[in-house]
C-alpha positions in Angstrom: 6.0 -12.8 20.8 4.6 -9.8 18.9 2.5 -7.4 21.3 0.1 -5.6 18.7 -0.7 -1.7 19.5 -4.6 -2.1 18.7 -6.8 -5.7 19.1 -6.0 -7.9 16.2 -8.7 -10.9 15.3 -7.7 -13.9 15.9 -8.3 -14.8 12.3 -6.1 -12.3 11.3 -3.3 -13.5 13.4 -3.3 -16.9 11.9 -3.0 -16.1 8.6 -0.4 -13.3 9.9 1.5 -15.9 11.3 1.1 -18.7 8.3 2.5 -15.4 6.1 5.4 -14.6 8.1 6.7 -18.3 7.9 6.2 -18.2 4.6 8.3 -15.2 3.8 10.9 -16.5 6.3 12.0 -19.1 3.5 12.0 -17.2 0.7 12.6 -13.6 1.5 15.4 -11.9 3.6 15.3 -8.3 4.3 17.0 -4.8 4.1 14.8 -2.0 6.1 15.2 1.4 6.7 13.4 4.6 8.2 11.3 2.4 10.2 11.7 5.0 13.1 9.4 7.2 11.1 6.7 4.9 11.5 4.4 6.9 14.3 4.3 5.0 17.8 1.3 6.1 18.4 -2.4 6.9 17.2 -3.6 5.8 14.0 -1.4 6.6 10.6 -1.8 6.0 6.3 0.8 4.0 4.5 1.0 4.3 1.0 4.0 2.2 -1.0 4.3 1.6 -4.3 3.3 -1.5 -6.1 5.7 -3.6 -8.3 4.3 -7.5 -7.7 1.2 -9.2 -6.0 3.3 -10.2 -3.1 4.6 -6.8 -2.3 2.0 -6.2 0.4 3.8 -9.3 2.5 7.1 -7.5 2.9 6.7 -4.7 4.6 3.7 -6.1 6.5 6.0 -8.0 7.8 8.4 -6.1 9.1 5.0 -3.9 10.6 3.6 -6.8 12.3 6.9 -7.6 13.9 6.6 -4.1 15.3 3.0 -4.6 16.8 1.3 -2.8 14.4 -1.7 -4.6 11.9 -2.0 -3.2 8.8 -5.9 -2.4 7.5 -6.1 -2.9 3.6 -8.6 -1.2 1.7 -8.5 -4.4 -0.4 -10.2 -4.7 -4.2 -13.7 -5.6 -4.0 -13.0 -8.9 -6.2 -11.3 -10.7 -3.3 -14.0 -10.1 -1.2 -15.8 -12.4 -3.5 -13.5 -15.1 -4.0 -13.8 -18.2 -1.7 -12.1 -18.7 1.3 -10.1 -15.3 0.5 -13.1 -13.5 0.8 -14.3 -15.0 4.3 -10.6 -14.6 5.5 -10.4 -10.8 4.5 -14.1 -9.9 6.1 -13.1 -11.8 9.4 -9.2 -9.9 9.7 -11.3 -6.1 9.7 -10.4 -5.5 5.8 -11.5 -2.7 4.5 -13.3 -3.2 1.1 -13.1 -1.3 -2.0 -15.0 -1.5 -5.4 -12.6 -0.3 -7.5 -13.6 2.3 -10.7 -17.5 2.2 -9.0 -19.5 4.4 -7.9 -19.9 2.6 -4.6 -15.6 3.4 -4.2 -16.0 6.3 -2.0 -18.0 3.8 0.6 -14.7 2.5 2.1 -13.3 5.8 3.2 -15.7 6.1 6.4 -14.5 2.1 7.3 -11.0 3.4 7.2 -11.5 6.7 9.0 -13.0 5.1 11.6 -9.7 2.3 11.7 -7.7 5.4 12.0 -9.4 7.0 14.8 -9.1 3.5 16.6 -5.6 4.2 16.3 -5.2 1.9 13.3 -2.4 1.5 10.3 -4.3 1.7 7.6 -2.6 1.2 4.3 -3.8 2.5 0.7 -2.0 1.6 -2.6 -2.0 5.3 -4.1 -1.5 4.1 -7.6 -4.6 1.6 -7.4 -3.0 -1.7 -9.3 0.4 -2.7 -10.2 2.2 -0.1 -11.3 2.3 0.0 -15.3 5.7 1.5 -16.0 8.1 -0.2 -17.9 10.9 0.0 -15.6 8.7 -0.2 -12.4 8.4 3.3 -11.4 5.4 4.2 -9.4 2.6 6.0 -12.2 0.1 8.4 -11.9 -1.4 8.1 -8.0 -5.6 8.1 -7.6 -7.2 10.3 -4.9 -8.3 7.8 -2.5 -5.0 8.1 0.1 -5.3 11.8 -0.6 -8.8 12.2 0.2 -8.3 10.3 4.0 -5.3 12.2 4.8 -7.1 15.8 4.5 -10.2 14.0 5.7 -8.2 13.1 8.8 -5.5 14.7 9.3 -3.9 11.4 9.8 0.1 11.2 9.1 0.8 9.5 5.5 3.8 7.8 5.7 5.6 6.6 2.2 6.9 2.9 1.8 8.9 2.0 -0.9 10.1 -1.4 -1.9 11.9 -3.0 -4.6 13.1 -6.8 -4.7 9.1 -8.4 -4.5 9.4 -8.4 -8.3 12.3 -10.7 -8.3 10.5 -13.1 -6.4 7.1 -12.7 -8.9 7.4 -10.5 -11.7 4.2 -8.4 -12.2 1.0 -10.7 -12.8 2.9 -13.9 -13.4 1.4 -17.1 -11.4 4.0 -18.6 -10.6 7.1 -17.6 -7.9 10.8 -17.4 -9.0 12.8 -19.4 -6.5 16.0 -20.0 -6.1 18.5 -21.3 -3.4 19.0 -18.0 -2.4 16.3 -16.0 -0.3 15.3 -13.1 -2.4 16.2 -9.7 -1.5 13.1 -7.5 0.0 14.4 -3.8 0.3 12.2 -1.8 1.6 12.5 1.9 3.0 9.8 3.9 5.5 10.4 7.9 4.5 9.4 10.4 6.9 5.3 11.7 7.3 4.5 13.7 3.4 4.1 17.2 4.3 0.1 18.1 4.3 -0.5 20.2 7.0 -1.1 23.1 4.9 -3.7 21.5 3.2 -5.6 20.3 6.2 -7.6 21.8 9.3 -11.1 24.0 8.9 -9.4 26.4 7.2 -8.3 24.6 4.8 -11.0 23.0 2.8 -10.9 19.5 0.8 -10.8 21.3 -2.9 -10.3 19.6 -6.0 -7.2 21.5 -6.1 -5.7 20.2 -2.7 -6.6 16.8 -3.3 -4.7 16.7 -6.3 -2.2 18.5 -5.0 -2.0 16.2 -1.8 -2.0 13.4 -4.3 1.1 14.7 -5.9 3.1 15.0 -2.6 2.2 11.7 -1.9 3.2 10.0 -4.7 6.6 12.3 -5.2 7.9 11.2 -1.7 7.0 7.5 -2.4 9.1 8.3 -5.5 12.2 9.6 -4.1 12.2 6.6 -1.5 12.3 4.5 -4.0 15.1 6.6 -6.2 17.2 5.9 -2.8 16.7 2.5 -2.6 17.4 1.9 -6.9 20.5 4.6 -7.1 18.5 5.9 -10.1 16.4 8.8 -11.1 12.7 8.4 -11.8 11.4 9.8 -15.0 10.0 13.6 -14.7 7.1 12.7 -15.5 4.8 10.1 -14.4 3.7 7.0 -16.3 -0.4 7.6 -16.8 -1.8 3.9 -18.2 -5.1 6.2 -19.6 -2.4 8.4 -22.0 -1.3 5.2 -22.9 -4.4 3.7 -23.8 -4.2 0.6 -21.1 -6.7 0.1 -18.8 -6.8 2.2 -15.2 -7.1 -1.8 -13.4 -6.6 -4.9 -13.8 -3.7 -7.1 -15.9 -3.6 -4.7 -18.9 -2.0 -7.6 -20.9 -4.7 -10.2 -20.8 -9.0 -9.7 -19.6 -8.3 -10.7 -16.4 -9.0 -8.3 -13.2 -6.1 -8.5 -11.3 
């Protein structure tokens, strides 16, 4: 039986638990670093994002340790049926992505960390849009909570949730053999210089916050591949491809 660090809806503990048993069949594990997930008081989590079922991993492996992740979730879900009613009745954090209105979720999740809350934000905003998977160009959102905060960010990186469903297909790959979910917890990304009342939130120190954050989520996951990342990061708007959303088709995913 998991005991959970902070309350956790009942809602949110059923679908916790459908979720778990799903992963169970088709998913087997390979975790490390998990000790430098904090024991105490609230933290950030930031991984990278290969596949739509990427959050389940690690979540996993969170939940098992008592802790219940808070999503700052795309606003679209909130909308859809069911989905929608699930994610407002589990304390989800909504976020209108590319809006105005974007900035309106960061109080939600300042107050979910000073409950003492995990609260995770996808620093690169969608599924990463490198060709080989690396994580891109990071948004400010995690950035801006951290020196908001001064909440720890701890940097998750995965790689295997691909295997299982390649990046916006609709349908699963499985096969007789449980798919391989590695997934790797690196130590809290160095802020403290950029925090605290002398150290206002600048343009400048949120992008150089965002930076750190999205360089230790890299070299996480250049341990978990055996490979280098590229030196420079993959930016969808150089490109020409849109900032969300399934850049190969109209749909918002």
């Amino acid at each position: 039986m998991v005991v959970h660090r902070t309350p956790t809806p009942i809602m949110y503990r059923v679908v916790a638990g459908i979720l778990r048993t799903g992963m169970r069949a088709v998913a087997r594990y390979e975790v490390t670093g998990i000790e430098h997930v904090p024991t105490q008081g609230g933290f950030l989590l930031t991984p990278n994002h290969v596949s739509h079922v990427d959050p389940f991993p690690w979540a996993h492996v969170l939940y098992n340790h008592g802790h219940s992740p808070v999503f700052l979730a795309k606003g679209s879900l909130f909308e859809t049926p069911v989905v929608g009613w699930v994610l407002r009745h589990a304390k989800q954090v909504r976020v209108d992505r590319e809006t105005d209105r974007a900035r309106e979720a960061l109080p939600h999740a300042a107050r979910a960390l000073a409950a003492g809350e995990c609260v995770v934000i996808y620093p690169e905003g969608s599924l990463t849009r490198d060709p080989d998977l690396w994580p891109m160009r990071g948004k400010t959102g995690a950035a801006r909570l951290a020196l908001q905060t001064g909440a720890p960010v701890i940097p998750v990186a995965q790689w295997g949730p691909q295997d299982l469903l390649p990046r916006y297909a609709r349908r699963p790959r499985l096969s007789r053999h449980r798919t391989l979910m590695q997934i790797r917890f690196g130590v809290p990304v160095g802020l403290g210089d950029l925090t605290g009342p002398e150290a206002p939130e600048t343009p400048v120190a949120v992008a150089t916050a965002t930076d750190r954050i999205m360089a230790a989520i890299t070299h996480e996951l250049e341990q978990l591949r055996g490979q280098r990342a590229p030196t420079t990061r993959f930016d969808p708007a150089a490109h020409g491809l849109r900032v969300t959303g399934n850049y190969r088709s109209g749909d918002d995913q």
